[in-house]
N, C-alpha and C positions, 0 to 999 in steps of 0.2 A: 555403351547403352547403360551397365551397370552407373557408370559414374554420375551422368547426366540424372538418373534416376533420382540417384541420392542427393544430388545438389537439389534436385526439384521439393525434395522431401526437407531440407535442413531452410530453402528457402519458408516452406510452408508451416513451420513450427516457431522459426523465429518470432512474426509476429506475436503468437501466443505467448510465447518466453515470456515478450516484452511487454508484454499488457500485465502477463501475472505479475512481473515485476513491480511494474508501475501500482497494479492494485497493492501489494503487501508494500509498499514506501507510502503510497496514500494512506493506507489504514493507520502502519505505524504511526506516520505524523500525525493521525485522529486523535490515538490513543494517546500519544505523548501531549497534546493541546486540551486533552480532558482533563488527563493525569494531572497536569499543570494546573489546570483552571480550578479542579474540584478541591484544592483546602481555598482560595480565595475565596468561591462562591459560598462554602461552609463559613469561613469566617464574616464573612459579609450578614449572611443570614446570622448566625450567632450575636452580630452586634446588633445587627436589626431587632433581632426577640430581645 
């Protein structure tokens, strides 16, 4: 009974894991594609003015 329990409970968590996971690799890749983008956009405007 104990066991079954727990397996019920590590089934029910997993997907949470996996979503926060997923969200903090999505974010990072945001931040890293901003990171990235924000001196070219700044240079761009700079030559622009």
């Amino acid at each position: 009974m104990g066991l079954r329990t727990r397996d019920r409970t590590a089934r029910n968590h997993a997907p949470a894991d996996l979503l926060q996971g997923i969200l903090v690799i999505s974010s990072f890749g945001f931040w890293a594609v901003m990171l990235g983008l924000m001196p070219v956009l700044l240079f761009r405007i700079w030559l622009a003015g």
